[in-house]
N, C-alpha and C positions, 0 to 999 in steps of 0.2 A: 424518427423511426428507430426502434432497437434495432440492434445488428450483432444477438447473442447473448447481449445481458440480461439482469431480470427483471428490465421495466414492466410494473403494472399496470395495467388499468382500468378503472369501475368496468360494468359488463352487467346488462340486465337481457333476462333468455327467457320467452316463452314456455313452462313446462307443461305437460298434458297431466289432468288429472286421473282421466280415467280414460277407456274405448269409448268411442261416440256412437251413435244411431243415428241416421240422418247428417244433417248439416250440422257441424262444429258450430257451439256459438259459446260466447265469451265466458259462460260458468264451468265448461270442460277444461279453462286453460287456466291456468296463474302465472303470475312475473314474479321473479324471484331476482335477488341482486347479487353480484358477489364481484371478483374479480378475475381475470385472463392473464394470461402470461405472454407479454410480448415478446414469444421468440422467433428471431427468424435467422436461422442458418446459416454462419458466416459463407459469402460466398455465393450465398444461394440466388435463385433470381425470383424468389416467393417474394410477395408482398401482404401486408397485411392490410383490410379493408374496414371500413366503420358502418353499418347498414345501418340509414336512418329511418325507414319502414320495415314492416316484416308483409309480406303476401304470401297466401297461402293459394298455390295453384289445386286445381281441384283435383290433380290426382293424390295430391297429398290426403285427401279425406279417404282414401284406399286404405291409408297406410295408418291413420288415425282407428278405422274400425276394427275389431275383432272379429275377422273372418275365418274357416275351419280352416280352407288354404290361400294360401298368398305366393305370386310369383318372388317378392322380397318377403324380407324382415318388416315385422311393423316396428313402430318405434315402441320402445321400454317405458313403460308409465314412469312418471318422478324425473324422467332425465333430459 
């Protein structure tokens, strides 16, 4: 585990292409690679986790569509 320095490493993220309609399906997303920066706070009592799934709970398709209003933020297309 780091503990403040600037251990890397790989990282692959789900990004959204675009708002969906209906149910997300696999041409709305792409995977992109890059890498993360292990840092974690000397001191601190954070940890850092590895997610070997991704699930998408279904409110998150709220948050995926382009609606006039939204109680949140949707998410940022690209990011």
């Amino acid at each position: 585990m780091a503990t403040g320095g600037m251990d890397e490493a790989s990282n692959m993220k789900v990004v959204l292409k675009h708002y969906v309609s209906g149910s997300p399906q696999e041409t709305d997303m792409h995977l992109t690679a890059g890498t993360i920066k292990l840092n974690v706070p000397k001191d601190s009592n954070s940890i850092i986790l590895k997610n070997l799934y991704l699930s998408c709970d279904p409110y998150m398709i709220f948050k995926m569509m382009k609606l006039e209003r939204q109680l949140t933020d949707p998410y940022v297309l690209g990011s």
